[in-house]
C-alpha positions as CSV (number, residue, x, y, z in Angstrom):
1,X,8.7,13.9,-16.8
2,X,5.2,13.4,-16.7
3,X,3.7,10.9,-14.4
4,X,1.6,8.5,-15.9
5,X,-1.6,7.6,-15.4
6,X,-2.1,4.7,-13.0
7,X,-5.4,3.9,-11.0
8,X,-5.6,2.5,-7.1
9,X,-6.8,-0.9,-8.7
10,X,-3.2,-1.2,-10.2
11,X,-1.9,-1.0,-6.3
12,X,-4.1,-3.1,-5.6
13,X,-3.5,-5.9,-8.7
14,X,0.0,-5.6,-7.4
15,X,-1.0,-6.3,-3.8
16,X,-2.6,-9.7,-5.4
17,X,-0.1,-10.6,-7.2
18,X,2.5,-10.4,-4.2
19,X,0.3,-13.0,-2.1
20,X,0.4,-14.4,0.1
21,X,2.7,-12.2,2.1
22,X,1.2,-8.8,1.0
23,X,-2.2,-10.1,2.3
24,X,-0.4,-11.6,5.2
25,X,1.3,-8.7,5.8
26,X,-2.0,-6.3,5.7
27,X,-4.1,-8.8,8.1
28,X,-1.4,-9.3,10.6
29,X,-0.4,-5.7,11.1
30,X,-3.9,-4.6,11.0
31,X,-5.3,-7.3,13.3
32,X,-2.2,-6.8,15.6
33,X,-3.7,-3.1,16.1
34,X,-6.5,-2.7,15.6
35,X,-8.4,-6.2,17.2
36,X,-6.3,-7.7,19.2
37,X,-4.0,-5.0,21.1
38,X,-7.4,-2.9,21.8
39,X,-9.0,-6.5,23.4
40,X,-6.4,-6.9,25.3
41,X,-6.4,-3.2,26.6
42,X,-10.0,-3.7,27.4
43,X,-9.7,-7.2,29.5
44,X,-7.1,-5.9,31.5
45,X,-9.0,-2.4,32.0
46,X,-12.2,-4.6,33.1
47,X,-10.3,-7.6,34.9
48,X,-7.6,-6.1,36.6
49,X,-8.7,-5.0,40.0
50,X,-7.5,-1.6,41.1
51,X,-5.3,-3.2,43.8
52,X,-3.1,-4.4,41.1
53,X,-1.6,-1.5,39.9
54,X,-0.3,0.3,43.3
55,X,2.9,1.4,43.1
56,X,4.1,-0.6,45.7
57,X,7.2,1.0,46.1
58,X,6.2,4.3,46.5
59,X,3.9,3.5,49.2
60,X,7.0,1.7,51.0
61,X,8.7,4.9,50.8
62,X,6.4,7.4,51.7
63,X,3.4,5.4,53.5
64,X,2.1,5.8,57.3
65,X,2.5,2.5,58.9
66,X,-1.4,1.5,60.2
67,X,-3.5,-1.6,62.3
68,X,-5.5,-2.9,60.2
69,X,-8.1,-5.8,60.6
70,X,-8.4,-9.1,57.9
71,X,-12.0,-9.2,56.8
72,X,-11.8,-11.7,54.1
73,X,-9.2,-14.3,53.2
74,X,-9.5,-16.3,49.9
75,X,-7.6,-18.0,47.6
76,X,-7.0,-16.9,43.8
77,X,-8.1,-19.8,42.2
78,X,-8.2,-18.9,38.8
79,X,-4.1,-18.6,39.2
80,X,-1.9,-21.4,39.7
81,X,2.1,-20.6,40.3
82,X,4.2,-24.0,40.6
83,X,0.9,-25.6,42.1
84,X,-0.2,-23.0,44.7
85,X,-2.5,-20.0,44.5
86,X,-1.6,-16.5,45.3
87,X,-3.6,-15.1,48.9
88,X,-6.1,-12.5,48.6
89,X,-6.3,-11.0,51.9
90,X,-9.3,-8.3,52.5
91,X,-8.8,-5.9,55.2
92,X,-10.0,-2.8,56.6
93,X,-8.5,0.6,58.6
94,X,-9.0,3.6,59.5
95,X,-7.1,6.7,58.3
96,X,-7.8,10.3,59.0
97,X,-11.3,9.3,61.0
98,X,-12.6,7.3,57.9
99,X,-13.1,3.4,57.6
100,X,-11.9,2.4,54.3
101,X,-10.8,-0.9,53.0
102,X,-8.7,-2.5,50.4
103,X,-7.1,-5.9,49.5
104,X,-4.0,-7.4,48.7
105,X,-2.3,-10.3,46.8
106,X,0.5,-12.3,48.0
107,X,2.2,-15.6,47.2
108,X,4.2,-15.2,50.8
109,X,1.9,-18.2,52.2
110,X,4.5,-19.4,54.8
111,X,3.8,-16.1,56.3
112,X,0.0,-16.1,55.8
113,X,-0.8,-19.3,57.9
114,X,-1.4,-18.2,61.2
115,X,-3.6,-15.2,59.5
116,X,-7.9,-15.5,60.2
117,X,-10.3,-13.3,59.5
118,X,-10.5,-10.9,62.6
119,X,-6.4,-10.7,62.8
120,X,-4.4,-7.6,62.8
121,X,-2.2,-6.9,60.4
122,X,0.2,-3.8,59.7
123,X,0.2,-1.7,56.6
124,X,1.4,1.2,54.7
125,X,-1.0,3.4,53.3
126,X,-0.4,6.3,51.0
127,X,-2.4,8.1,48.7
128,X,-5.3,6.1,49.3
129,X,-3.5,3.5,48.4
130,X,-2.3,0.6,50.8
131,X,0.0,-2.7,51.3
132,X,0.4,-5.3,53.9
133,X,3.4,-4.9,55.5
134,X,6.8,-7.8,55.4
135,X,4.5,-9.4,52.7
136,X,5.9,-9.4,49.2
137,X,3.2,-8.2,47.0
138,X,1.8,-10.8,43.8
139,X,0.3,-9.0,41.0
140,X,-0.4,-11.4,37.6
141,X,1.9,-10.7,34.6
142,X,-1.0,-9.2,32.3
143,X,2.2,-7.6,30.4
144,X,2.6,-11.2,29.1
145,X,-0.4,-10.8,26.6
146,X,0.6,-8.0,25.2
147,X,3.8,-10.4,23.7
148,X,0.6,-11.7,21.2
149,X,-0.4,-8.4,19.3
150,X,3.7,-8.2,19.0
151,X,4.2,-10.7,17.6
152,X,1.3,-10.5,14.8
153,X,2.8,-7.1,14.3
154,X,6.5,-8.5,13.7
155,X,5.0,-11.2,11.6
156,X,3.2,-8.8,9.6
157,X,6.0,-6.3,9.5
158,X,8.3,-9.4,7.6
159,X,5.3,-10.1,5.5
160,X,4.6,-6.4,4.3
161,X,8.7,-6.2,3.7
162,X,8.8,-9.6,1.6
163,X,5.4,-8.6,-0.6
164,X,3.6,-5.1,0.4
165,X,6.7,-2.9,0.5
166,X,7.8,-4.6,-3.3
167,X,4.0,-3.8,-4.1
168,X,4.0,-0.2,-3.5
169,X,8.1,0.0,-5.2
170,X,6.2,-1.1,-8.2
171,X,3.5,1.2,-8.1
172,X,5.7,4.1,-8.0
173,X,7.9,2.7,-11.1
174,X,4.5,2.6,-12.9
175,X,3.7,6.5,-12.5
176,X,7.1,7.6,-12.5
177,X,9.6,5.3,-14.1
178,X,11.4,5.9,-17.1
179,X,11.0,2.7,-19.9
180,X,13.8,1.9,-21.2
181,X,14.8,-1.5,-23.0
182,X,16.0,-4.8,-21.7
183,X,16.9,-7.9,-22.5
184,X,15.9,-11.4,-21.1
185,X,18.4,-13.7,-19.4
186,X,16.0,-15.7,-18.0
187,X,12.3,-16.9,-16.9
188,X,11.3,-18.8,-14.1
189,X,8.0,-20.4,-13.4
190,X,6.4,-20.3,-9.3
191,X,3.9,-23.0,-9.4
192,X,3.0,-21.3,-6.3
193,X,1.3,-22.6,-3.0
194,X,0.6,-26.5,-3.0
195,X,-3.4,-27.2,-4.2
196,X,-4.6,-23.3,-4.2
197,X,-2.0,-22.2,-6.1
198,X,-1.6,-19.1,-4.7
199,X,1.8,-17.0,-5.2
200,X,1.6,-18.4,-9.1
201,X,3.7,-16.1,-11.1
202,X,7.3,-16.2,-13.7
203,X,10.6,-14.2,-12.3
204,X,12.1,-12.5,-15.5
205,X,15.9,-11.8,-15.4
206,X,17.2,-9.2,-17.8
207,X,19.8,-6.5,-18.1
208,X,19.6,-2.4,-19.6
209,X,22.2,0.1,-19.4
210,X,21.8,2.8,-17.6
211,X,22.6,6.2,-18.0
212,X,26.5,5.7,-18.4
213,X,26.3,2.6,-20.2
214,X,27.0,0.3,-17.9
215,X,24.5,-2.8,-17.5
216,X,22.5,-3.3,-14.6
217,X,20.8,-6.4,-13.7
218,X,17.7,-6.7,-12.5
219,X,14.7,-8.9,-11.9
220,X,10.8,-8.7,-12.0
221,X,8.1,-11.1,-11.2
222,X,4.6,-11.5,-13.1
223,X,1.7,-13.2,-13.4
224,X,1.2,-13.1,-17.3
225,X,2.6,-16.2,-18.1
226,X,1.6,-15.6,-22.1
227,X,5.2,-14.1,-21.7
228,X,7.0,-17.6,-22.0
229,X,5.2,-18.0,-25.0
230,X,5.7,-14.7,-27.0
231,X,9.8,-13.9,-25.6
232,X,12.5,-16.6,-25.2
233,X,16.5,-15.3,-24.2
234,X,17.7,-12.4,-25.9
235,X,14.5,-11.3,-26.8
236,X,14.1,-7.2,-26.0
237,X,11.2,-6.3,-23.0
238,X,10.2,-3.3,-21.5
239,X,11.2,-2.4,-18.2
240,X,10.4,0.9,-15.9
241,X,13.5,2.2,-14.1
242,X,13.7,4.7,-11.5
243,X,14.9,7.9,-12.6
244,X,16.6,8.4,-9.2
245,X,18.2,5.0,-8.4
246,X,18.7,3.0,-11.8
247,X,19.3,-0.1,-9.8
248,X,15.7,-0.3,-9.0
249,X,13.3,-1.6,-12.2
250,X,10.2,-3.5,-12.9
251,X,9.0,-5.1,-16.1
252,X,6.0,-3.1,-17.9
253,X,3.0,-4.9,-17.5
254,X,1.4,-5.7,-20.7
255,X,-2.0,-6.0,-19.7
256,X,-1.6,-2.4,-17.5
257,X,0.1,-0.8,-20.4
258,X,-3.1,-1.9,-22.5
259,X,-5.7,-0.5,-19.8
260,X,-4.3,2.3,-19.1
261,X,-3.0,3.5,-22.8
262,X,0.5,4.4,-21.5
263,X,1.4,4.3,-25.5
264,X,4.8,3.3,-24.4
């Protein structure tokens, strides 16, 4: 069959008419991807000092044990673990003729009390990269924020299922359904959201037969409550069923059938 003609602003009008959860859906995906996971990529590209993402095991495994000397020792005080602040420890050594330094984190503070600045101190260094040795390395849990952009996006996910995904089902009925009569069982009113009244809309229940007679049942919500007034039970409506899977339907919207001279 032909498909019909049907405009973006009919996707859209059904986007509306599925809030709040389609619009949910759409801001919480979007801002889960888009704002938040790329500011959260950027503050730990910026913040998170290069000493903080050693692999710490490898250096273990393959590193060259070396003296170094503490130049700096300093609490992290913009960290607080069960009271008590992680160790930054500053140090410097030379490797293959050059002086180079590095620092390192540690919440091992038994260990760190008899350490000044001036003290020697053995490490591994591999790769230009180094660790203190028998201290157990602290690196913050940055990971942890990326839990928020998650969660937006699994909130929006459920959102887009429960009112964007229903949306864009409808949309395809419009261009490619087949209409085909039904009748009314029922209509039920949605005030909506308290005060804004958002979500308004009437669930129509009806039956058709399908292709081998049978009667499937199916349901449809609008926002053109002029239906209660001109249908009541039994009455015959127009309904747009998939030519592929008859269980799937959707009432014909008056007001679209109008605009877009369907002359269904």
């Amino acid at each position: 069959m032909n498909k019909r003609e049907v405009t973006f602003s009919n996707l859209i009008t059904l986007i509306k008419n599925r809030r709040p959860f389609s619009i949910l859906g759409i801001v919480f995906v979007f801002s889960s991807l888009f704002i938040i996971l790329p500011s959260i990529l950027f503050m730990t590209k910026s913040f998170i000092e290069p000493y903080e993402k050693y692999d710490f095991d490898k250096i273990e495994l393959n590193g060259t044990e070396i003296n170094a000397k503490i130049t700096d020792l300093r609490p992290v005080n913009n960290v607080t673990i069960n009271g008590e602040h992680p160790l930054r420890i500053s140090y410097e050594y030379l490797e293959k003729g050059l002086t180079k330094t590095d620092k390192f984190q540690t919440m091992d503070l038994d260990k760190t009390n008899e350490m000044k600045i001036g003290s020697e101190i053995k490490i591994k260094a591999f790769e230009n990269q180094s660790k203190i040795q028998n201290l157990e390395s602290f690196t913050f849990p940055y990971y942890v924020f990326y839990i928020l952009p998650l969660i937006f996006f699994i909130l929006g996910s459920i959102f887009s299922l429960i009112g964007l995904i229903p949306a864009i089902r409808d949309y395809n009925l419009y261009k490619n359904g087949v209409v085909k009569e039904a009748t009314l069982i029922s209509m039920v009113p949605n005030s909506g959201l308290p005060i804004s009244g958002i979500g308004q809309s009437v669930l129509i229940n009806y039956y058709y037969e399908n292709r081998n007679g049978q009667k499937i049942f199916g349901k449809s919500k609008t926002t053109d409550f002029s239906i209660m007034v001109e249908k009541k039970v039994e009455d015959k409506v127009k309904v747009f069923v998939s030519e592929n899977d008859e269980t799937k339907s959707c009432l014909v919207p008056k007001i679209e059938e109008l605009k877009n001279n369907w002359k269904i």
